[in-house]
Structure formats: C-alpha cells, structure tokens
N, CA, C and O atoms as CSV, one atom per row, in Angstrom:
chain,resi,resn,atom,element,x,y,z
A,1,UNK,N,N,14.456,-8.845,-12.758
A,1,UNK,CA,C,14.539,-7.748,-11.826
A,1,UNK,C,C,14.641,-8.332,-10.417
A,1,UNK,O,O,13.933,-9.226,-9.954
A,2,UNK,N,N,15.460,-7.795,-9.920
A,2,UNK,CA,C,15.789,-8.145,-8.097
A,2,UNK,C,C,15.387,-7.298,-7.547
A,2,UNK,O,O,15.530,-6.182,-8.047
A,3,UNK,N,N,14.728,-7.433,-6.318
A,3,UNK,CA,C,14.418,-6.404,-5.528
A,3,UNK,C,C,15.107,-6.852,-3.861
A,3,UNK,O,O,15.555,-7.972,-3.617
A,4,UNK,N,N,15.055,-5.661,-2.814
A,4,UNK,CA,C,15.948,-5.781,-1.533
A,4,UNK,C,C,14.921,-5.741,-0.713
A,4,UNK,O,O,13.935,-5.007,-0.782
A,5,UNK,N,N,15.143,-6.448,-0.032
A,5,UNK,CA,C,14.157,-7.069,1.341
A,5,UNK,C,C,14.971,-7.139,2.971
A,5,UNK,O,O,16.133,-7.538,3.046
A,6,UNK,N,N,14.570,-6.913,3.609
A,6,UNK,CA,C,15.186,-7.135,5.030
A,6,UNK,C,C,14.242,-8.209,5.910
A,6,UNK,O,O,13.050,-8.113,6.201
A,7,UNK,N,N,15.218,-9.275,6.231
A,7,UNK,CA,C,14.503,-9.892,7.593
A,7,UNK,C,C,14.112,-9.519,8.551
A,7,UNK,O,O,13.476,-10.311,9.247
A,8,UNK,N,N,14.329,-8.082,9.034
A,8,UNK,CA,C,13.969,-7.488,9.921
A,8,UNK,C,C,12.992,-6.862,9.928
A,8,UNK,O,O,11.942,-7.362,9.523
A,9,UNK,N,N,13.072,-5.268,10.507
A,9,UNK,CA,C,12.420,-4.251,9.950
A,9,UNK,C,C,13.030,-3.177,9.286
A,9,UNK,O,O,14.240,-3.118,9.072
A,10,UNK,N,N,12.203,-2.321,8.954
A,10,UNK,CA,C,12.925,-1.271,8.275
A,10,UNK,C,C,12.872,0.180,9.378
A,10,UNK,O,O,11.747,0.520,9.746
A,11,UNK,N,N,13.824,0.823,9.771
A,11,UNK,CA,C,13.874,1.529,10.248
A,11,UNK,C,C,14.754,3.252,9.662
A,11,UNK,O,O,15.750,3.375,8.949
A,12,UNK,N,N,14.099,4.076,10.154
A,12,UNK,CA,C,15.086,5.419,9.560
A,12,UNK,C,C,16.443,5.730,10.174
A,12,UNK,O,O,16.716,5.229,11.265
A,13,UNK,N,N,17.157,6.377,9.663
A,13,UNK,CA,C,18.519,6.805,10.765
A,13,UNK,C,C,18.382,7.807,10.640
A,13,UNK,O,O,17.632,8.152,9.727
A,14,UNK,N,N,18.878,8.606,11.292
A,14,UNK,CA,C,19.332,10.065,11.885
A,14,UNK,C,C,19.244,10.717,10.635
A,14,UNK,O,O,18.220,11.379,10.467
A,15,UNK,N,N,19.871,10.697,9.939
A,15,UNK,CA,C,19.809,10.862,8.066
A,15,UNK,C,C,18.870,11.080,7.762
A,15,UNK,O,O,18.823,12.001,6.947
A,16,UNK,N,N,17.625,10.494,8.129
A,16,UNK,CA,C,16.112,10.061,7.073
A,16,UNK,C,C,16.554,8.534,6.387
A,16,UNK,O,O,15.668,7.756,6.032
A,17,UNK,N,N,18.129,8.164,6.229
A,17,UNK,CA,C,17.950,6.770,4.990
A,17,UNK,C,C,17.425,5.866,5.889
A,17,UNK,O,O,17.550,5.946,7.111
A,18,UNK,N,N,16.735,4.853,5.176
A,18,UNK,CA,C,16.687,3.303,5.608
A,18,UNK,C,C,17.443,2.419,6.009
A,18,UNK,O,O,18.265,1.901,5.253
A,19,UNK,N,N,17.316,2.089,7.227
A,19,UNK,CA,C,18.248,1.108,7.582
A,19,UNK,C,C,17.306,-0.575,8.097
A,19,UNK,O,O,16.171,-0.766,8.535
A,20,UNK,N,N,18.359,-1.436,7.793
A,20,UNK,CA,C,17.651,-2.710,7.906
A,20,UNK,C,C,18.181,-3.110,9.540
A,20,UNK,O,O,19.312,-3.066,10.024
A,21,UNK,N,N,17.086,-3.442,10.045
A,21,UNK,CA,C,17.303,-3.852,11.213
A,21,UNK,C,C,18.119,-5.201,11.838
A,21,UNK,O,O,18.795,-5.311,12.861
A,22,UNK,N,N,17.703,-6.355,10.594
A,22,UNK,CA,C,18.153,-7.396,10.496
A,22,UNK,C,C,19.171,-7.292,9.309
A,22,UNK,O,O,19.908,-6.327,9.106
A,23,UNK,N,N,19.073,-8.828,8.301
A,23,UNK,CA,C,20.056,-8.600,7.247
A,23,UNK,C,C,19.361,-8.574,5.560
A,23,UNK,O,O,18.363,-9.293,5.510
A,24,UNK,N,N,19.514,-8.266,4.949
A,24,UNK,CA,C,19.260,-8.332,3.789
A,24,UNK,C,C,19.345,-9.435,2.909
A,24,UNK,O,O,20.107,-10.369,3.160
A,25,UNK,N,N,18.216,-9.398,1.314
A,25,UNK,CA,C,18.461,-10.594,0.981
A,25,UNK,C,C,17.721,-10.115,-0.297
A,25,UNK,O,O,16.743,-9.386,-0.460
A,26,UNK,N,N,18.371,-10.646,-0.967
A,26,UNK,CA,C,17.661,-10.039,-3.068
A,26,UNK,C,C,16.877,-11.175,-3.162
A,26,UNK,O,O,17.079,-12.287,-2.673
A,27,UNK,N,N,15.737,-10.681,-4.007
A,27,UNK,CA,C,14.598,-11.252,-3.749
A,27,UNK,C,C,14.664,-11.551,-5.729
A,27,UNK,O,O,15.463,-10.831,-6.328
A,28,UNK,N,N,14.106,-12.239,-6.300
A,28,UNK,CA,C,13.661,-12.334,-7.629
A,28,UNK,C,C,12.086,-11.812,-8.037
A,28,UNK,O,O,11.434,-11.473,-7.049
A,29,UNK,N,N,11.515,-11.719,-9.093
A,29,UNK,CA,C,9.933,-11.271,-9.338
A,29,UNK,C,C,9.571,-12.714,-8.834
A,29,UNK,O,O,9.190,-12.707,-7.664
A,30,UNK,N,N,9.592,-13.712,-9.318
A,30,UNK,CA,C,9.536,-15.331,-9.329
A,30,UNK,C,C,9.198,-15.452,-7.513
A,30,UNK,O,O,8.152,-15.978,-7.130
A,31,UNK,N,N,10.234,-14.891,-6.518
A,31,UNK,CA,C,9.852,-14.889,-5.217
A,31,UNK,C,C,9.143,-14.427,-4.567
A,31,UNK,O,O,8.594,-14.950,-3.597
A,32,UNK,N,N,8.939,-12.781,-5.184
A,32,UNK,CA,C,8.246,-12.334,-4.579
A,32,UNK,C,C,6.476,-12.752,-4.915
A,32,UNK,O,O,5.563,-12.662,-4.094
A,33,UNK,N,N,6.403,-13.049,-5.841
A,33,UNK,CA,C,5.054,-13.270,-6.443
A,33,UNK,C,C,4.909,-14.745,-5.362
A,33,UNK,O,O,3.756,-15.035,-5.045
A,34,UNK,N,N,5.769,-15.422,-4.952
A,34,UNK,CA,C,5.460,-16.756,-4.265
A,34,UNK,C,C,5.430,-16.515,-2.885
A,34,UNK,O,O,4.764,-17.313,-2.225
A,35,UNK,N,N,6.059,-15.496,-2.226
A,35,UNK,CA,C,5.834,-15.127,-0.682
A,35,UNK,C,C,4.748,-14.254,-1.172
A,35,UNK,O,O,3.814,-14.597,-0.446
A,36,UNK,N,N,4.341,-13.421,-1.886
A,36,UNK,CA,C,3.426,-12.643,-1.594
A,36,UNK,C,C,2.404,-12.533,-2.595
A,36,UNK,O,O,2.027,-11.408,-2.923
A,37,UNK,N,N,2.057,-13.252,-2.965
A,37,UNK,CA,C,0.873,-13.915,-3.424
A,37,UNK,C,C,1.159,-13.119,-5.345
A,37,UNK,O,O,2.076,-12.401,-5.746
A,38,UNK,N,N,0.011,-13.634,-6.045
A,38,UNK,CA,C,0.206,-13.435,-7.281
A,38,UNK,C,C,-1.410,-12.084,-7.595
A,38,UNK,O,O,-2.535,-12.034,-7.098
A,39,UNK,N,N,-0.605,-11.116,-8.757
A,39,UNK,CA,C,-0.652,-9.987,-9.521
A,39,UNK,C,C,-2.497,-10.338,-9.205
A,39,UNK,O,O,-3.011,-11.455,-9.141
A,40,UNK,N,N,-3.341,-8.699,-9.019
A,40,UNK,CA,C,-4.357,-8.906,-9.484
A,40,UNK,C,C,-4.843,-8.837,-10.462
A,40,UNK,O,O,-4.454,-8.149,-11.406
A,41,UNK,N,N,-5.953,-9.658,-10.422
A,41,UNK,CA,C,-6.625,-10.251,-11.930
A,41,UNK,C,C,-7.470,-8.489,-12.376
A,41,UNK,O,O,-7.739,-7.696,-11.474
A,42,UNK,N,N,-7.718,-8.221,-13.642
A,42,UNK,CA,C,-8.427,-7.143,-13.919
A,42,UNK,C,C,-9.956,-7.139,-13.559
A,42,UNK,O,O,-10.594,-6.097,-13.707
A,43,UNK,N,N,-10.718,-8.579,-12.966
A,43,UNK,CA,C,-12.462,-8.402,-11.975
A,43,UNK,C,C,-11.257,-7.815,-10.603
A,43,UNK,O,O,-11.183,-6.591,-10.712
A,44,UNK,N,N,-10.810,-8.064,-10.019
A,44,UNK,CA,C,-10.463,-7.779,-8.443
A,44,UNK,C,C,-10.092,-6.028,-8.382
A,44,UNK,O,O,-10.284,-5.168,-7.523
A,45,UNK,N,N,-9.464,-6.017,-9.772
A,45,UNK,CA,C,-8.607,-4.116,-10.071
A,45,UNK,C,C,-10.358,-3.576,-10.337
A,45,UNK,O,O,-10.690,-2.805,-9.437
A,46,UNK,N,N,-11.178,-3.763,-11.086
A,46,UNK,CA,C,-11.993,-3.385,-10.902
A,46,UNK,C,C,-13.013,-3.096,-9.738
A,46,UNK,O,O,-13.532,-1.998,-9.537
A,47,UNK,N,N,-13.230,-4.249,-8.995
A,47,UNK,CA,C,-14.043,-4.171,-7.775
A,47,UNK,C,C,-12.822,-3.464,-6.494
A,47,UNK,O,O,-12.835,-3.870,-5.332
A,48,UNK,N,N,-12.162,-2.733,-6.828
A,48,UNK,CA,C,-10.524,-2.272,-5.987
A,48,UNK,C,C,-11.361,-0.921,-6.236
A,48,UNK,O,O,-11.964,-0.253,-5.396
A,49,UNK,N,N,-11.240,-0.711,-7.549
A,49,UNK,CA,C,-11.644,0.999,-8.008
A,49,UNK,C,C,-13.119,1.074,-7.489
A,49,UNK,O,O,-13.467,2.220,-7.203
A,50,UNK,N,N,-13.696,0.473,-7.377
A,50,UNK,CA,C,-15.687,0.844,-7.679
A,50,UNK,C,C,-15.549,0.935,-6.056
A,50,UNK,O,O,-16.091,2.000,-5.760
A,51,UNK,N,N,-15.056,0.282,-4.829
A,51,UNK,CA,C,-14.714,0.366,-3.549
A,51,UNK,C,C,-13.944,1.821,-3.719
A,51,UNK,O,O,-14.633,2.780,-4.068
A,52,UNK,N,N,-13.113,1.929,-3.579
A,52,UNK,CA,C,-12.096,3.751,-3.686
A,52,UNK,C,C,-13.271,4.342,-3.941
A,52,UNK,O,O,-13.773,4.961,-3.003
A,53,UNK,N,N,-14.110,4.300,-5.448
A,53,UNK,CA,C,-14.660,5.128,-5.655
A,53,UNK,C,C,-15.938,5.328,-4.581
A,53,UNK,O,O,-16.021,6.438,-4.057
A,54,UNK,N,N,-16.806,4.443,-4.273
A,54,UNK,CA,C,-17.446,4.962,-3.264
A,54,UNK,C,C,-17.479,4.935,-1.752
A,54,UNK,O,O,-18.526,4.969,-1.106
A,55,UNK,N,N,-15.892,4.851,-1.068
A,55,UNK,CA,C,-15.512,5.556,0.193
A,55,UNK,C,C,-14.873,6.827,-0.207
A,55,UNK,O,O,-14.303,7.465,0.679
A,56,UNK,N,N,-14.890,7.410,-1.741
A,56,UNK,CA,C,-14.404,8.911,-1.750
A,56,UNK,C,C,-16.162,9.257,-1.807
A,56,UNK,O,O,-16.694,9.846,-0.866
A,57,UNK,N,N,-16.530,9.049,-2.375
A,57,UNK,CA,C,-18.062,9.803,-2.402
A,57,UNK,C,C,-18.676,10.067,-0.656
A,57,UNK,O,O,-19.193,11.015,-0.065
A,58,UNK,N,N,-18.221,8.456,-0.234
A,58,UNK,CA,C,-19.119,9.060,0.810
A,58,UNK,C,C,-18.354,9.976,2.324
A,58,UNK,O,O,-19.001,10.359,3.298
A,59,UNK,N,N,-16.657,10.164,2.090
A,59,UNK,CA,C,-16.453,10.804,3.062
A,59,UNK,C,C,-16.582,12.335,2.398
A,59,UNK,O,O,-16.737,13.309,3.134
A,60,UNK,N,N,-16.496,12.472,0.826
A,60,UNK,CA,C,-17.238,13.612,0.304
A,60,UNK,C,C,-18.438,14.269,0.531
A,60,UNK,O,O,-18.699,15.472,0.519
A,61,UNK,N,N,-19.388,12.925,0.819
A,61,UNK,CA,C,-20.875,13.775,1.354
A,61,UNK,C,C,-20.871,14.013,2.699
A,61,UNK,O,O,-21.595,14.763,3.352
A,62,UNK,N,N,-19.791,13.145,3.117
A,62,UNK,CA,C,-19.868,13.535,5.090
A,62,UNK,C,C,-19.540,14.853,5.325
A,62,UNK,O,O,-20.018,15.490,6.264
A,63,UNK,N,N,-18.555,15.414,4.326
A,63,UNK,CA,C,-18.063,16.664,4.465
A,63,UNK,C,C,-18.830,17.612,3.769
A,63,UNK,O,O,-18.655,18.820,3.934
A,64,UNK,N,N,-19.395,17.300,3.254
A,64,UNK,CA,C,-20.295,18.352,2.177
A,64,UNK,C,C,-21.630,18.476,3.422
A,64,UNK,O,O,-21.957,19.639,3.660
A,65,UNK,N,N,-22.225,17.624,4.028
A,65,UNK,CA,C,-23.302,17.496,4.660
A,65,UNK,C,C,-22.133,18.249,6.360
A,65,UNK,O,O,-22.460,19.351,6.801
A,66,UNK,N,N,-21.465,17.823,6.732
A,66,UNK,CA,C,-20.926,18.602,7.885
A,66,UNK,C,C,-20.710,20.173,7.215
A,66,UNK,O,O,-21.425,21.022,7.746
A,67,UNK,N,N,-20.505,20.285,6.962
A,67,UNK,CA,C,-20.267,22.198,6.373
A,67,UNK,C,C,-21.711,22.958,5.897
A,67,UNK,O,O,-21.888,24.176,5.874
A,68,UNK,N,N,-22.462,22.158,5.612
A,68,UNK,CA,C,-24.166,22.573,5.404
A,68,UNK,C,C,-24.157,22.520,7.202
A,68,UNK,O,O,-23.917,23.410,8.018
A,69,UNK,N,N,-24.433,21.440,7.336
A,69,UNK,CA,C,-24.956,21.826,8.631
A,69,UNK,C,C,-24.387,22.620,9.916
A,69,UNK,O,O,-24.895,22.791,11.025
A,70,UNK,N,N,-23.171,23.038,9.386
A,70,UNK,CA,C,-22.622,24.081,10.499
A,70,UNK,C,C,-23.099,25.453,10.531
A,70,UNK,O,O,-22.699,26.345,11.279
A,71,UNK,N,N,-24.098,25.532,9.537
A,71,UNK,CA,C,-24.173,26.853,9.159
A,71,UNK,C,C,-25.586,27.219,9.609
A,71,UNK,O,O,-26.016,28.358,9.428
C-alpha cells in the first residue's frame, strides 16, 4: 500500500479539496513506519484507552458537578 504525502503543507482551495503546498511524494507502509515511528504495542493501546477513559469521566463530573451547582 502507498500512501501521498506533501513536502509542504496541506492547504484547502476555494473548492474545500486539498491542495499541496509543496510537491508530492508516495510514501510505502515500510516508510512510513520509519519516518514515523512503529505501530503501538497492545500495553501502550491499553494505557491510550484507561487515559481517554478517565479524562471522559472527569470532564463528565465537571459538567455534572457545574449543572448541580447552578441550581
């Protein structure tokens, strides 16, 4: 699988499409895993979720505790 990359940036046009600021360049899985580091391991996907899960709890209680106390 190849994927498309720009040296530049990515910018919108008038359209909404993507346009590359610089030039383009097909990338391989093989490359990208070597510029951008390699797949996480299933301890890191775990300690990924248990983090998500408790910054949803606690902007849940911020809001649960702001709406009690407005009242």
């Amino acid at each position: 699988m190849n994927f498309l990359a720009c040296e530049g940036d990515w910018l919108q046009g008038a359209d909404g499409t993507p346009v590359c600021s610089g030039s383009l360049v097909a990338l391989t899985v093989e490359e990208m895993q070597s510029l951008y580091g390699a797949a996480l391991n299933w301890e890191q996907v775990s300690e990924l979720q248990a983090e998500a899960i408790v910054l949803f709890a606690t902007v849940f209680g911020f809001l649960v505790l702001k709406k009690v106390l407005k009242q």
